[in-house]
C-alpha positions in Angstrom: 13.4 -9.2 -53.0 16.0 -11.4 -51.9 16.0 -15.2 -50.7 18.7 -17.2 -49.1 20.5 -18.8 -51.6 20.6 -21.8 -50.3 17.2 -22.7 -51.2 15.4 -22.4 -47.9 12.8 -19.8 -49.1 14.1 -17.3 -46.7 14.3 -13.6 -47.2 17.2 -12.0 -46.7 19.0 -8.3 -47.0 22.6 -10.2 -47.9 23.3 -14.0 -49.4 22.2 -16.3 -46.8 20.5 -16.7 -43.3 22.7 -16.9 -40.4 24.0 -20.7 -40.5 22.9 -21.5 -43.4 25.0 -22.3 -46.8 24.9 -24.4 -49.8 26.9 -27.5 -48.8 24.3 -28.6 -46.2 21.1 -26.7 -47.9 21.8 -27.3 -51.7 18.6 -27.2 -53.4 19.5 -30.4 -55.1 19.1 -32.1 -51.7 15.7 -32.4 -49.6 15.9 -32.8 -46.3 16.0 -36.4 -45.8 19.2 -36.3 -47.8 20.7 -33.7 -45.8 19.8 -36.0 -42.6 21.1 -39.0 -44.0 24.8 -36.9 -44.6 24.9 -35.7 -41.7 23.9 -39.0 -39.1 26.9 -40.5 -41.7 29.3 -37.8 -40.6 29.1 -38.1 -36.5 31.5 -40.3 -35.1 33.1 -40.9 -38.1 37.1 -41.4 -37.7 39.2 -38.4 -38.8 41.9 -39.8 -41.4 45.6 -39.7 -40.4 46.2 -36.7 -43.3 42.6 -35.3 -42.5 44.3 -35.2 -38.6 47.5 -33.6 -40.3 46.0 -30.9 -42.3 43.7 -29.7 -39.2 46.9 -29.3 -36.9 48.7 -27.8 -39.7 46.1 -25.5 -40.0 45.7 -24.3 -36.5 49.3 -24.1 -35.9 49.6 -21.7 -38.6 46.5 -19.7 -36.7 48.6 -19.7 -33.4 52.0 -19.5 -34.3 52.2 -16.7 -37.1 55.4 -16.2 -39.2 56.5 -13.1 -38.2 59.2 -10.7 -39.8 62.6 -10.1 -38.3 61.2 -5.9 -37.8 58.0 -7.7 -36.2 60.3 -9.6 -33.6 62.1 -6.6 -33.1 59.5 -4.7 -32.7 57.5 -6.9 -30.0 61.0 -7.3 -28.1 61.4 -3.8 -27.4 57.9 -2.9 -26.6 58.3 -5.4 -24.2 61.3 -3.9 -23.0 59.5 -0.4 -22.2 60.6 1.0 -25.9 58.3 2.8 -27.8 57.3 2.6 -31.2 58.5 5.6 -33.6 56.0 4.4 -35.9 53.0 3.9 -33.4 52.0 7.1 -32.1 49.2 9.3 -30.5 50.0 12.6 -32.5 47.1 12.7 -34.3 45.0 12.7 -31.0 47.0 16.0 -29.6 45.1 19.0 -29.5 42.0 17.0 -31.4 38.8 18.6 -29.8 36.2 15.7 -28.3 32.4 15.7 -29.4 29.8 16.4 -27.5 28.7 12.5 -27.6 32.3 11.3 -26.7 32.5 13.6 -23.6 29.4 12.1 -23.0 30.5 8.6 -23.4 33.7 8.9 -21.6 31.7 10.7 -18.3 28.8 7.5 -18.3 31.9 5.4 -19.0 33.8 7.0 -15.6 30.4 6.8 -14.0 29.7 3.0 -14.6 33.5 2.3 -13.5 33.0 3.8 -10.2 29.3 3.0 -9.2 30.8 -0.6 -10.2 34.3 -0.6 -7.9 31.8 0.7 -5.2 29.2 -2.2 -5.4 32.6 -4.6 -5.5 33.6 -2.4 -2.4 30.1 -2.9 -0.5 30.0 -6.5 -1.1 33.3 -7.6 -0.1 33.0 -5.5 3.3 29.7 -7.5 4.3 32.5 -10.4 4.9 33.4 -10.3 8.6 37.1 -11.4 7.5 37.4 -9.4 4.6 36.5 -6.1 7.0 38.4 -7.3 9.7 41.7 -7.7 7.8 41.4 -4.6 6.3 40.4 -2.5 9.0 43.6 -3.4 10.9 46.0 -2.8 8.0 44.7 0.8 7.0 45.3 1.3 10.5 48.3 -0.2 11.1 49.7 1.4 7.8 48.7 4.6 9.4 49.8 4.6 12.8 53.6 3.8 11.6 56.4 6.8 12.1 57.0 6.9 8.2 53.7 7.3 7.7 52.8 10.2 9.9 56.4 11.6 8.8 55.2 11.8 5.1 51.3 12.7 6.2 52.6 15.2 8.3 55.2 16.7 4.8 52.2 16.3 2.3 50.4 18.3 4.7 52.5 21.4 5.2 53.6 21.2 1.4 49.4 21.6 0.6 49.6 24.2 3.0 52.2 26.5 1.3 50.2 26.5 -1.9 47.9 29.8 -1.4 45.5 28.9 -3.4 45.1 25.0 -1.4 45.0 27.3 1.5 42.0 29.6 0.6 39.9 27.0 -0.6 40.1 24.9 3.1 39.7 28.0 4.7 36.5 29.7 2.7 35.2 25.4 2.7 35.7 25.4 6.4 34.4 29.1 6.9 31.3 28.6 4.7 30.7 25.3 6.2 29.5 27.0 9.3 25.4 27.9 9.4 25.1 29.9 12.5 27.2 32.4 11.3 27.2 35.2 12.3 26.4 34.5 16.0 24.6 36.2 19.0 28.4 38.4 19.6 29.3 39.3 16.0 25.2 40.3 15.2 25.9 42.8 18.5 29.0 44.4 17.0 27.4 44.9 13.9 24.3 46.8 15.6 27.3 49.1 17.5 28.8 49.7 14.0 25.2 50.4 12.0 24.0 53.0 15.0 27.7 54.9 14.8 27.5 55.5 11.2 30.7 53.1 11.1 28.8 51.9 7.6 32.4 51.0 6.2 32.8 48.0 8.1 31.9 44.6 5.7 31.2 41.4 7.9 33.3 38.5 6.7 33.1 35.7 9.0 31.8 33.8 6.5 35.2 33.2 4.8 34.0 36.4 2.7 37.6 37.9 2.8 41.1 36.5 3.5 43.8 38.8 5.4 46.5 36.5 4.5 45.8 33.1 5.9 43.5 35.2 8.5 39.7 36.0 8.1 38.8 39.0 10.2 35.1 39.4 11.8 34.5 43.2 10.4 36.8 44.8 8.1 36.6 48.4 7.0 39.2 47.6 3.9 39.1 51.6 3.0 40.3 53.1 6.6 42.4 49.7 6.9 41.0 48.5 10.0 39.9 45.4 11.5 37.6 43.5 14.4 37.8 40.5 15.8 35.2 39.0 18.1 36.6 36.6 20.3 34.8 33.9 22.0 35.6 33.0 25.8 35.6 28.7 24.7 37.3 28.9 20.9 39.9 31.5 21.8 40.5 30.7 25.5 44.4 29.8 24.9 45.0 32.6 22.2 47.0 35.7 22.6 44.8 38.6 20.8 48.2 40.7 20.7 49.5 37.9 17.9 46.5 38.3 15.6 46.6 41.8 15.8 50.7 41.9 15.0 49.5 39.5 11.8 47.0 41.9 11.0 49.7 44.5 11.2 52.1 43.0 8.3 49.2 43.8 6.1 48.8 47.2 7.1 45.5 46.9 9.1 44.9 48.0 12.7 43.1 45.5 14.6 40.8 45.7 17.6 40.4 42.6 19.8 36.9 42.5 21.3 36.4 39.3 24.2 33.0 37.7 24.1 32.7 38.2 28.1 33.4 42.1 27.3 29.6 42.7 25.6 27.8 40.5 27.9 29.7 42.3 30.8 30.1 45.8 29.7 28.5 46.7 26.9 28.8 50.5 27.1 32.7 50.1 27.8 32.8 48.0 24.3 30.8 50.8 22.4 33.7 53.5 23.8 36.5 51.2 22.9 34.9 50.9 19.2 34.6 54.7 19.0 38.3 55.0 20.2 39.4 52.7 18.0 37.5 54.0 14.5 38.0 58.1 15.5 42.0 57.7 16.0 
């Protein structure tokens, strides 16, 4: 068992309590002693080489002596030059731990919840929204900045894989699919025996940038329902030519067409899947 050696009585894992040390709790003293030192102390004038030593000493504490390699050394990290001495090779290729992977996702997590409570708080300030609102916008609606919206965009665009994944996002994003004329096509195709045909409306399958309605992929052939209000301005003779660069005939099928003529539709499918 240990006690605090300066003769408080206190236990202790190490040499002495937190605070505590044998100038001001010698055994030798008591505590009236020790009272009557330190009433003595406060507000007692500081010498003119007591003052000297203390600035000495914390000039020394601020204003190291650095080499001539150390100056050199600051002045070019300041200039942007790194190091040769001071680098992160040892952290390349150095798999993380479960529990720092862990660490650094909470730490990423308490950063953002953070910058978003900042972010609520500052827009409950009329001003603060006001301001702010008006420069996004006004940043925005410049010609530069629809000029480089407008190249980011196309540039995103060319990247297949960018492409796909708004497509099959957009595709799968819709819950009424298929709809009432799709789900009638599909009844035509089930009672023909036309059991090749794969619905993929859904963003299932691309054709290109293009997903088809039906698409029998082993006869090459495609259907397309269109719908009198979404396809209106289209020209179905475009869709079937982009179809075609694929190597997949295409039949165009209008949304008007089965409400109209139902039987008529059921003879062009039969047409189209026995030529």
């Amino acid at each position: 068992m240990n006690f605090c050696l300066c003769g408080c009585g206190v236990e202790v894992k190490n040499k002495f309590v937190k605070g505590h040390h044998i100038r001001l709790h010698n055994p030798m003293h008591d505590r009236e002693t020790v009272e009557k030192v330190t009433a003595k102390l406060l507000g007692r004038p500081l010498t003119e080489s007591h003052r000297k030593n203390i600035g000495d000493s914390q000039r020394g504490k601020s204003k190291p002596k650095f080499t001539q390699e150390h100056c050199d050394n600051l002045s070019k990290a300041k200039k942007g030059v790194p190091n040769p001495k001071i680098t992160n090779s040892w952290r390349i290729g150095r798999p993380l731990s479960d529990m720092h992977r862990k660490n650094i996702s909470l730490g990423q997590l308490r950063s953002r919840d953070l910058r978003v409570e900042i972010a609520k708080e500052l827009w409950k300030d009329p001003d603060y929204a006001s301001k702010t609102s008006k420069a996004i916008k006004d940043g925005l609606a410049t010609p530069q900045a629809k000029i480089n919206k407008s190249i980011a965009s196309k540039n995103n665009w060319r990247n297949p894989e960018y492409a796909e994944k708004v497509i099959r996002g957009t595709l799968l994003g819709c819950l009424d699919l298929p709809n009432i004329p799709e789900l009638i096509v599909g009844n035509i195709l089930y009672e023909n025996n036309y059991l090749g045909y794969l619905y993929s409306g859904d963003g299932l399958i691309l054709v290109g940038y293009k997903n088809p309605d039906y698409i029998d992929i082993n006869n090459k052939k495609i259907i397309e329902i269109y719908g009198d209000y979404w396809h209106k301005n289209e020209d179905p003779d475009k869709r079937i030519d982009y179809f075609k660069r694929f190597g997949y005939d295409c039949l165009v099928i209008w949304e008007h067409e089965i409400y109209d003529d139902l039987e008529k539709v059921v003879d062009r499918i039969k047409e189209f899947n026995d030529k």
